[in-house]
Backbone as CSV, one residue per row, in Angstrom:
resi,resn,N_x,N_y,N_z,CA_x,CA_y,CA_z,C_x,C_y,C_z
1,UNK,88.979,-22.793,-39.305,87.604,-23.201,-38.994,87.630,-24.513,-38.204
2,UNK,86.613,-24.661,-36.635,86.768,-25.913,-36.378,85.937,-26.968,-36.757
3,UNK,86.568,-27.761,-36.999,86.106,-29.220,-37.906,85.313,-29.818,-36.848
4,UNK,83.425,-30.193,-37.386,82.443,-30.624,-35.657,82.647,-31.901,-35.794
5,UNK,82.976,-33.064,-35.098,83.148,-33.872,-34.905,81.707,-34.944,-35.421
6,UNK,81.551,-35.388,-36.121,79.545,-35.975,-36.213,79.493,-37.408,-35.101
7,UNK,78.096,-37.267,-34.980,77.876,-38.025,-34.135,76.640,-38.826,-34.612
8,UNK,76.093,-39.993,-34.678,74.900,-40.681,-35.297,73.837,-40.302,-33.991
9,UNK,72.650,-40.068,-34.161,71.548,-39.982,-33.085,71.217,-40.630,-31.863
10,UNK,71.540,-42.343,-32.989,71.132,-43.551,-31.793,72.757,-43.788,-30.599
11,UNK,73.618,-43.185,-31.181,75.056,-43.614,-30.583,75.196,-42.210,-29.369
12,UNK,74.085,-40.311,-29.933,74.267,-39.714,-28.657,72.974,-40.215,-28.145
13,UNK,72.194,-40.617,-28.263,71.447,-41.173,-27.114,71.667,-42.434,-25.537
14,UNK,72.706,-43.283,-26.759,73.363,-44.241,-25.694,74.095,-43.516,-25.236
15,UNK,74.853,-42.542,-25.950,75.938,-41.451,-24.493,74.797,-40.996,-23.416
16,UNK,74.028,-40.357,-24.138,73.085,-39.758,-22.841,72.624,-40.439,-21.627
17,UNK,72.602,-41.931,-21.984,71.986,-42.767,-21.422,73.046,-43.345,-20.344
18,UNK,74.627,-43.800,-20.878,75.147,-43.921,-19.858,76.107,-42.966,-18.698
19,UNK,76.190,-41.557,-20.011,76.128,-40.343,-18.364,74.511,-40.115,-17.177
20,UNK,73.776,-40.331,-17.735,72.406,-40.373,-16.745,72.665,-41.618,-15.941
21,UNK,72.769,-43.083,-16.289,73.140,-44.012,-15.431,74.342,-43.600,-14.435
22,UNK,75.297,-43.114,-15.043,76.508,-43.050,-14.216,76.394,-41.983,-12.946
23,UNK,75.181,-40.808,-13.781,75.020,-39.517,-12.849,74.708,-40.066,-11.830
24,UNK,73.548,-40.703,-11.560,72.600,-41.387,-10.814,73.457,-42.301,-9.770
25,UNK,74.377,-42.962,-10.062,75.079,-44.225,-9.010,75.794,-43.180,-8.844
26,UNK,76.669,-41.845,-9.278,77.104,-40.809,-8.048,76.544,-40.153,-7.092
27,UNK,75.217,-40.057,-7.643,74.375,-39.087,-6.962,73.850,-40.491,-5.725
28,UNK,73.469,-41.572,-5.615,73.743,-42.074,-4.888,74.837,-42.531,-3.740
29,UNK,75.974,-42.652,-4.229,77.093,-42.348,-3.300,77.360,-42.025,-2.420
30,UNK,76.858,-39.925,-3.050,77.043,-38.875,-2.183,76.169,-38.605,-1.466
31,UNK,74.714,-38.484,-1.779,73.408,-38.125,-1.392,72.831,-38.582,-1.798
32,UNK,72.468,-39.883,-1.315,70.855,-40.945,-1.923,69.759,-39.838,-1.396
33,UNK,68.706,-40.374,-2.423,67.173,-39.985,-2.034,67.335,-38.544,-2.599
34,UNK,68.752,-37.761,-3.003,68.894,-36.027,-3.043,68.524,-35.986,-5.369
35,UNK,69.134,-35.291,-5.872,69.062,-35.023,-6.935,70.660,-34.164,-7.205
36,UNK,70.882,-33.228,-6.258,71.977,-32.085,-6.486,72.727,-32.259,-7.446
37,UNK,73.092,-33.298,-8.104,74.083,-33.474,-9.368,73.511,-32.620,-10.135
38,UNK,71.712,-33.482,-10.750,71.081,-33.085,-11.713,70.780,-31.816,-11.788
39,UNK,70.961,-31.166,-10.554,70.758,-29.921,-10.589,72.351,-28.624,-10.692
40,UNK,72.999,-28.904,-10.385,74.498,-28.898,-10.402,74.754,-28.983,-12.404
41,UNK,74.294,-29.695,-12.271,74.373,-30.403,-14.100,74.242,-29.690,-15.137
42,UNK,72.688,-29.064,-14.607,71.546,-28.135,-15.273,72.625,-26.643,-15.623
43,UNK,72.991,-26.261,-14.462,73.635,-24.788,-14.047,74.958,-25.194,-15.530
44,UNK,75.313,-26.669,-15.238,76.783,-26.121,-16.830,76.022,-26.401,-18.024
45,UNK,74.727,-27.070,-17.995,74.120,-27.197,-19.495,73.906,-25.896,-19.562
46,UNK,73.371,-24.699,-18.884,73.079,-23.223,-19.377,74.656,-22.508,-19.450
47,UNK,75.346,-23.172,-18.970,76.564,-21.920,-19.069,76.997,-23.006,-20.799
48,UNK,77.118,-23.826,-21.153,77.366,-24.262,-22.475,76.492,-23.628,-23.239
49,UNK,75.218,-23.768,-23.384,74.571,-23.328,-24.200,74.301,-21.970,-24.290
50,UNK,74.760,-20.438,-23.296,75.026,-19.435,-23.685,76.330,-19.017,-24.625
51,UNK,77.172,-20.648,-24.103,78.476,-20.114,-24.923,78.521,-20.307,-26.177
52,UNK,77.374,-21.348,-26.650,77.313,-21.460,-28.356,76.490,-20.824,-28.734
53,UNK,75.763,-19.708,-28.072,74.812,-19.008,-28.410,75.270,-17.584,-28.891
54,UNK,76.773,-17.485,-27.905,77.289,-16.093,-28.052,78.299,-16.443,-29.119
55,UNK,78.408,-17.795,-29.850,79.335,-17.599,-30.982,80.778,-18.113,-30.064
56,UNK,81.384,-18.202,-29.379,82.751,-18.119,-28.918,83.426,-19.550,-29.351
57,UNK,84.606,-18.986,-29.524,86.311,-19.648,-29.922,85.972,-21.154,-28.896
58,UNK,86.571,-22.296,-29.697,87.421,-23.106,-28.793,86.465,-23.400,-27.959
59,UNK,84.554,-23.639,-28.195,83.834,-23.857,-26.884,84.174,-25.064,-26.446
60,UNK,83.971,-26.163,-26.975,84.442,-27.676,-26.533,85.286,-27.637,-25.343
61,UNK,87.012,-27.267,-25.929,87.759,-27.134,-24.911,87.884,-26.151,-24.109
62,UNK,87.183,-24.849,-24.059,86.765,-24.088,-23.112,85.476,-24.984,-21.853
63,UNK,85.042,-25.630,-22.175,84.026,-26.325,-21.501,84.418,-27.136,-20.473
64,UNK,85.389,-27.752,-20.740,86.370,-29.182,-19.833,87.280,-27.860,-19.263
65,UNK,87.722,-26.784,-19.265,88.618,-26.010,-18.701,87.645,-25.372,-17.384
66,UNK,86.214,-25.405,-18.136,85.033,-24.427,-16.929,84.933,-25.366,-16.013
67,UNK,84.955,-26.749,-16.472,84.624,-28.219,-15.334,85.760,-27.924,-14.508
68,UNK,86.616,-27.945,-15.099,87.900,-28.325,-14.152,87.902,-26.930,-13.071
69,UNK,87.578,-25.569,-13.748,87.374,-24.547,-12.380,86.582,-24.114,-11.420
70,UNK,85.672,-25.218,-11.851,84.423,-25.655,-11.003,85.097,-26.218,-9.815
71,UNK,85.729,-27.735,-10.140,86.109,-28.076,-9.183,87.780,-27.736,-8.462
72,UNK,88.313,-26.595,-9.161,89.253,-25.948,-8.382,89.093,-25.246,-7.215
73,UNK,87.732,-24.937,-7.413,87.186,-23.505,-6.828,85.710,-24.183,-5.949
74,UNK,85.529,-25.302,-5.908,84.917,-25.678,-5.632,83.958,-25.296,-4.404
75,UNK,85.029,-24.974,-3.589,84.959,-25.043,-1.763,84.627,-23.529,-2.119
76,UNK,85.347,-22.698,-2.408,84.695,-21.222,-2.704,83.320,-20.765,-2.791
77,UNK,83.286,-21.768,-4.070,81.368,-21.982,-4.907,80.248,-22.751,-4.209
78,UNK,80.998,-23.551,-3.202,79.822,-24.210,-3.028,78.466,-23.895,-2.231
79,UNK,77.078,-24.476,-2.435,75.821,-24.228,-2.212,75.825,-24.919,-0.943
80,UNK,76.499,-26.255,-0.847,76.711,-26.925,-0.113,77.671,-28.185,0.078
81,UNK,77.889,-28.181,1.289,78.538,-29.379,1.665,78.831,-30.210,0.403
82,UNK,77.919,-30.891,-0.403,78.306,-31.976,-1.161,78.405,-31.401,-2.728
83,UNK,78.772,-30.187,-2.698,78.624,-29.165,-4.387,80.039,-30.298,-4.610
84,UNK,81.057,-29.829,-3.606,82.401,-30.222,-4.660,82.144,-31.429,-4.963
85,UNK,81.719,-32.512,-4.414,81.414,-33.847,-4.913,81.038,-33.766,-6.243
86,UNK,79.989,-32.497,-6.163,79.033,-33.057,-7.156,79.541,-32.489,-8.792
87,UNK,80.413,-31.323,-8.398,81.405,-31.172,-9.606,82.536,-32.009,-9.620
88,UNK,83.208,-32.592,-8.992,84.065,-33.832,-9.312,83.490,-35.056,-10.369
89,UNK,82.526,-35.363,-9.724,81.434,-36.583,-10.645,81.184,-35.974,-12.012
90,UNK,80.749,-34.787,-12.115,80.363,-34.577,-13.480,81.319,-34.032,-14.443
91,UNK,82.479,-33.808,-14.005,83.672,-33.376,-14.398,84.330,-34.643,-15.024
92,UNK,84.645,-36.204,-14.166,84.672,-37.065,-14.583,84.146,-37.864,-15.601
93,UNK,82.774,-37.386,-15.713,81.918,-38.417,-16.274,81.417,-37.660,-17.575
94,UNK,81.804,-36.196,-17.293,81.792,-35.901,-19.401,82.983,-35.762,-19.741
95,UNK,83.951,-36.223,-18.768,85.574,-36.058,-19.865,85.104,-37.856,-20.214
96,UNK,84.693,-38.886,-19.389,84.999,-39.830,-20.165,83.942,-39.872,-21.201
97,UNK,82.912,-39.231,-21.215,82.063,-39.499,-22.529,81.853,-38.196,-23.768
98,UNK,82.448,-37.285,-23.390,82.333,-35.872,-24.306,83.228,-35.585,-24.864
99,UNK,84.417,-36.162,-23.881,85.831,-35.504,-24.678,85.736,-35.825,-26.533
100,UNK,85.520,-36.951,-26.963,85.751,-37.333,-28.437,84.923,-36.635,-28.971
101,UNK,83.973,-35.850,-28.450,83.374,-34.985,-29.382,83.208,-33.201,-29.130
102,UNK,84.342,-32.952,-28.178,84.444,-31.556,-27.905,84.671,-30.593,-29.215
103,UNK,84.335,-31.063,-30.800,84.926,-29.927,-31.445,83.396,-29.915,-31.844
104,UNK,82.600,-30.547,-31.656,80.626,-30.184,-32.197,80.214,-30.158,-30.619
105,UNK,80.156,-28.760,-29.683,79.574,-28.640,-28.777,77.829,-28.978,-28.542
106,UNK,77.601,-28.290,-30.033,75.786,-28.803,-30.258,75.670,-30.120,-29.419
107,UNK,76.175,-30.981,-30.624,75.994,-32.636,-30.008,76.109,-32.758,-28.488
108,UNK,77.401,-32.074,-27.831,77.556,-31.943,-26.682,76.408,-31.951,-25.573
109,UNK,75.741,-29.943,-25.829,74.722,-29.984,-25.806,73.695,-30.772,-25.550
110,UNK,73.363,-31.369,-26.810,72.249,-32.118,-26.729,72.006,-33.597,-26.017
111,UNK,72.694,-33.878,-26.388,73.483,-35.103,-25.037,73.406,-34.675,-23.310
112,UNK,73.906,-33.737,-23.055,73.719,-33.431,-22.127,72.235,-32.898,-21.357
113,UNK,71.213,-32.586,-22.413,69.891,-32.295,-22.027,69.473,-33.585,-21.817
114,UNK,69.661,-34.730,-22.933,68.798,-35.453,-22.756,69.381,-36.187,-21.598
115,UNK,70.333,-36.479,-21.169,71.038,-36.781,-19.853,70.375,-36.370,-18.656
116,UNK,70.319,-35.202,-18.724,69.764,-34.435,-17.053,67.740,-35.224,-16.992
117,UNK,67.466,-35.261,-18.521,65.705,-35.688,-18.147,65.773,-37.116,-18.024
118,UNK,66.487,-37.617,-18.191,66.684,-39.479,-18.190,66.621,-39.769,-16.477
119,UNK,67.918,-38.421,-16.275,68.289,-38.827,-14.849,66.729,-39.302,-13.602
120,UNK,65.769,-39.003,-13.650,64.733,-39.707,-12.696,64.639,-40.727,-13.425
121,UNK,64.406,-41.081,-14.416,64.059,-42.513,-15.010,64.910,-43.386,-14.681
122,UNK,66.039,-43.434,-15.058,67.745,-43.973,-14.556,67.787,-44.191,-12.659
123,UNK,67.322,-43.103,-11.749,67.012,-43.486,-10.758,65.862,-44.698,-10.454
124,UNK,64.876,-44.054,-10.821,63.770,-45.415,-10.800,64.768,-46.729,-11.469
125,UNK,65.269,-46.720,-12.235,65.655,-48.363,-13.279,66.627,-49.001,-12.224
126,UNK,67.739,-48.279,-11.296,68.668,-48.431,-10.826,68.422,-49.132,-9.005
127,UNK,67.640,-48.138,-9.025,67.491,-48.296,-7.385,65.797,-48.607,-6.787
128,UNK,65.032,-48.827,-7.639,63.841,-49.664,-7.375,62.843,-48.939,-6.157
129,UNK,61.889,-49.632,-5.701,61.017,-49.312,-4.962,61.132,-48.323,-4.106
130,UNK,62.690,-47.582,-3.053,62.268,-46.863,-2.059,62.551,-45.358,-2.867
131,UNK,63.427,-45.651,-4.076,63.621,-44.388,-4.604,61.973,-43.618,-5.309
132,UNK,61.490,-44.901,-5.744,60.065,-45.162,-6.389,59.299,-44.019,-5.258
133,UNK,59.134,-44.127,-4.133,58.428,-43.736,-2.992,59.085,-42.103,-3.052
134,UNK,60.163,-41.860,-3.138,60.491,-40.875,-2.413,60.047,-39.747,-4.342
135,UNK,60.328,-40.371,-4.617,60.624,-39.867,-6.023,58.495,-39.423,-6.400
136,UNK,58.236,-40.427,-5.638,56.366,-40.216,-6.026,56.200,-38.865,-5.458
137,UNK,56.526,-39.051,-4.084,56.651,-37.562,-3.368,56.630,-36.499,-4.104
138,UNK,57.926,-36.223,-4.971,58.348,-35.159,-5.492,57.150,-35.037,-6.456
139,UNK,57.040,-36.036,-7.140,55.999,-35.500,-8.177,54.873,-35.141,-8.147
140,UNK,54.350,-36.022,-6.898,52.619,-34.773,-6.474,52.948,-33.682,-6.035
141,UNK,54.214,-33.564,-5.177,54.330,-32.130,-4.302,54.233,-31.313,-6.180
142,UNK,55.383,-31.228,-6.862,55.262,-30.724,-8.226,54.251,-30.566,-8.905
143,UNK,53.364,-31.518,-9.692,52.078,-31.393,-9.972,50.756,-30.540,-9.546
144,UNK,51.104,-30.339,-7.798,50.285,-30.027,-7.198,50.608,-28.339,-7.334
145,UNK,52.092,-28.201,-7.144,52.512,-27.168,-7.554,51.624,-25.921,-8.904
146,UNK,51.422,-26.725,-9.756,50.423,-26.514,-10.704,49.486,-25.730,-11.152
147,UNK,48.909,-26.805,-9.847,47.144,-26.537,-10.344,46.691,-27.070,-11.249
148,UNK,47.263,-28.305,-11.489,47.092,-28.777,-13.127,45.382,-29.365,-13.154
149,UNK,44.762,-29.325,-13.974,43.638,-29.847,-14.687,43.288,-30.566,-15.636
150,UNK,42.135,-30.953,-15.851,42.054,-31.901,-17.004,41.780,-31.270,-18.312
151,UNK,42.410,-30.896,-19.299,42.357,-30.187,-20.039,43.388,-29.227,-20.582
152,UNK,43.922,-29.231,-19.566,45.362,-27.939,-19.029,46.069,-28.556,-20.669
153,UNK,46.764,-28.383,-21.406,48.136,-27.955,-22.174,49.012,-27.534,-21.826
154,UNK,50.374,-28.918,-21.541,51.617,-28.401,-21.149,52.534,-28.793,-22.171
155,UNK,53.893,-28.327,-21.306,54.777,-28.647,-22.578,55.667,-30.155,-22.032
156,UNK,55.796,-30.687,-22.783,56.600,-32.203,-22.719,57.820,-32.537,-23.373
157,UNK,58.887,-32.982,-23.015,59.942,-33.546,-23.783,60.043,-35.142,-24.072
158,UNK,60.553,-35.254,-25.111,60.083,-36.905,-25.947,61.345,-37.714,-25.301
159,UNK,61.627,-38.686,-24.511,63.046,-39.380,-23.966,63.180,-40.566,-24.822
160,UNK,61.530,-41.145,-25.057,62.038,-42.476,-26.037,60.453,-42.953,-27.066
161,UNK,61.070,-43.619,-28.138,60.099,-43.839,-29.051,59.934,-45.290,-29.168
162,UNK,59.078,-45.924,-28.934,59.540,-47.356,-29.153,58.296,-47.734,-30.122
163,UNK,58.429,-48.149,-31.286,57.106,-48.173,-32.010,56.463,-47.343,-31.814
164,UNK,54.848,-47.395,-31.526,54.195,-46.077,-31.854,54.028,-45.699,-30.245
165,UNK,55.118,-45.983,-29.907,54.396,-45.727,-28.349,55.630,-44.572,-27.728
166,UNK,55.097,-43.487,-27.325,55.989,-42.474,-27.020,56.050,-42.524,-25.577
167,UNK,57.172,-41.766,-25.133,57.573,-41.296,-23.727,57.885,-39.886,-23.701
168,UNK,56.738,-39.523,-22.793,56.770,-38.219,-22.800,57.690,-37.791,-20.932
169,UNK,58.562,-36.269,-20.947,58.880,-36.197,-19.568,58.202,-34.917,-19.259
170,UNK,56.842,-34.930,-17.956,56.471,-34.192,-17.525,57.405,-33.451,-16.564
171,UNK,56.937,-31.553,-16.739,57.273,-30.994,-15.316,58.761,-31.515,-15.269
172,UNK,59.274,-32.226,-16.332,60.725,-32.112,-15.886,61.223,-32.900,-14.736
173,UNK,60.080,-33.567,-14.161,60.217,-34.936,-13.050,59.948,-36.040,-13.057
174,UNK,58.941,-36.463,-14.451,58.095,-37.350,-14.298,57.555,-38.005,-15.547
175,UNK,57.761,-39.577,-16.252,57.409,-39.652,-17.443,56.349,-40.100,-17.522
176,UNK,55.486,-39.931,-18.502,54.328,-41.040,-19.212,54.504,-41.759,-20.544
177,UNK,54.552,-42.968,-20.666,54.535,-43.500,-22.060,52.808,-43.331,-22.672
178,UNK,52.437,-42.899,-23.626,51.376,-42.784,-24.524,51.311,-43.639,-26.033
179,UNK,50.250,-44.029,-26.498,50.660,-44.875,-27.511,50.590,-43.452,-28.384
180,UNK,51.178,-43.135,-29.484,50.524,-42.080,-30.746,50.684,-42.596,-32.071
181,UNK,49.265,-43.770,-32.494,49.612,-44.544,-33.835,49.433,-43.184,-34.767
182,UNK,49.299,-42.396,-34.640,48.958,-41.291,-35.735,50.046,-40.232,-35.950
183,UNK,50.757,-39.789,-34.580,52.075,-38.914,-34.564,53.361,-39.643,-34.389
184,UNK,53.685,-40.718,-34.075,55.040,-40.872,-33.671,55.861,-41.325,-34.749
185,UNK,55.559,-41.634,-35.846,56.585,-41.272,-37.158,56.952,-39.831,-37.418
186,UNK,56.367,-38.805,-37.004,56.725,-36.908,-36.917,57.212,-36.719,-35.531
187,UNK,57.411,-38.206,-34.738,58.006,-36.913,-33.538,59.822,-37.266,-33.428
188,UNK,59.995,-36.933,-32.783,61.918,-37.235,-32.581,61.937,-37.474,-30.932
189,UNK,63.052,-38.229,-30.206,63.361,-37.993,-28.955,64.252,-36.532,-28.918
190,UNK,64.106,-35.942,-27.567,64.545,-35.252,-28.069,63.759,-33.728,-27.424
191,UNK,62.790,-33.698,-28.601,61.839,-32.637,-29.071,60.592,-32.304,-28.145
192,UNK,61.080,-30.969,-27.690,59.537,-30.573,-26.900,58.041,-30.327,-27.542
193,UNK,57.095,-30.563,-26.927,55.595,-30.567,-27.476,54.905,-30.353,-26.721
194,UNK,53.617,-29.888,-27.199,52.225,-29.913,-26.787,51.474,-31.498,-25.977
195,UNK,51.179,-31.120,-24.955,50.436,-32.393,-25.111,49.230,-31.933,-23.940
196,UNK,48.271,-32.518,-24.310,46.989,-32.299,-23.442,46.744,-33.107,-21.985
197,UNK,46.459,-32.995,-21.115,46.100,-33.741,-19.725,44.232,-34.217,-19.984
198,UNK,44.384,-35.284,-20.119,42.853,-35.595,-20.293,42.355,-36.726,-19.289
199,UNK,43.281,-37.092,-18.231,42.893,-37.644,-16.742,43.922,-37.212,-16.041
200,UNK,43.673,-36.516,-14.528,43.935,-36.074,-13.044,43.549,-37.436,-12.196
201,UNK,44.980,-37.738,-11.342,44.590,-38.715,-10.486,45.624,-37.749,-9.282
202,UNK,44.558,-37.658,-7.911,45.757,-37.212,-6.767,46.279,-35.559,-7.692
203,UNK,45.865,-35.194,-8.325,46.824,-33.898,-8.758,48.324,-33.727,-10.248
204,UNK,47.965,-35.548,-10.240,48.845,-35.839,-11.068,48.285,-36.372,-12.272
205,UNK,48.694,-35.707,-13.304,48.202,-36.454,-14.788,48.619,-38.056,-14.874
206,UNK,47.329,-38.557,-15.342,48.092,-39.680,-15.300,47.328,-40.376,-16.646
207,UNK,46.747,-39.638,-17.600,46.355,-39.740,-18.741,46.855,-38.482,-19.510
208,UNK,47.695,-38.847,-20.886,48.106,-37.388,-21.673,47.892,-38.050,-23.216
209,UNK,47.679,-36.496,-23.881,47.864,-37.156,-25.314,48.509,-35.738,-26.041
210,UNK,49.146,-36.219,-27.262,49.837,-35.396,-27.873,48.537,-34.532,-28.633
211,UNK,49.447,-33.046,-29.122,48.131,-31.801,-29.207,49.160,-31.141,-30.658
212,UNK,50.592,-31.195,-30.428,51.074,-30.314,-31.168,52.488,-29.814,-31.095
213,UNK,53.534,-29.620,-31.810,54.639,-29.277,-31.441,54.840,-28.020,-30.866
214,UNK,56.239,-27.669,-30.027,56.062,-26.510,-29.539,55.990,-25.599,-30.306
């Protein structure tokens, strides 16, 4: 039987936090103003999480073996020009932070989700105002995408809790902090939810409040 390695909450969140920092100054490197890591990223968080889904042997170190034939095969696979980059970087950057815990893939996992939604926040913290601009872009074009309304119910993921004041990540591009003196002792980072749009500015929520877990 393999023995899962434990991990404390607040210690995978700082992992999450400095593979999202680290993603981000690669993804600058190679392609400022682009995302392709995070998206590159996304594609091995679903091939991990079918593999603990289907039960299989040895996922941990099956996982660092899939990185590494990512970037064997790179030039084969790639979408584009800067794919192999972008599996080199992430190949690097969860052997230095995953390896010590390849025998609890979960943790893995979960680390790695909250990693990929940090990653715009981590851009904004890192690279300031022009990323700010380009990054606004994305999120009305998205929003607008929508059709969103005032009233609409979407779903949200929680990135940080700080007292009663939550951070919610919209659409998967875009955060809002909300105060919730009434829910945020029941919520977790982490955890997707309900939350209501109760002001539209430009197409973009820019008032939300929590409604309900998923």
């Amino acid at each position: 039987m393999q023995i899962k390695e434990s991990l404390p909450e607040d210690q995978m969140w700082n992992t999450a936090h400095d593979i999202a920092n680290k993603l981000v100054q690669e993804q600058q490197q190679i392609e400022p103003t682009k995302d392709g890591i995070r998206s590159e990223l996304n594609k091995i968080i679903a091939y991990l999480r079918t593999t603990i889904s289907q039960n299989q042997n040895n996922i941990g170190e099956n996982f660092f073996k899939y990185l590494k034939a990512l970037v064997d095969n790179s030039k084969s696979l790639k979408r584009s020009d800067k794919t192999p980059d972008y599996y080199r970087s992430i190949q690097k950057i969860c052997t230095q932070h995953l390896t010590a815990i390849q025998s609890n893939p979960e943790a893995m996992l979960e680390v790695l989700g909250w990693s990929s939604r940090l990653f715009i926040a981590a851009t904004l913290e890192n690279f300031g105002e022009s990323a700010q601009t380009n990054r606004q872009m994305e999120i009305q074009t998205a929003a607008k995408s929508q059709s969103l309304q005032e009233g609409n119910e979407i779903e949200a993921n929680i990135t940080k809790i700080s007292g009663n004041k939550v951070t919610y990540q919209l659409l998967n591009i875009f955060s809002k902090t909300v105060k919730e003196p009434k829910y945020y002792t029941s919520l977790q980072i982490g955890q997707t939810v309900i939350v209501e749009i109760t002001e539209i500015e430009n197409g973009v929520p820019k008032k939300i409040r929590y409604i309900r877990p998923k």
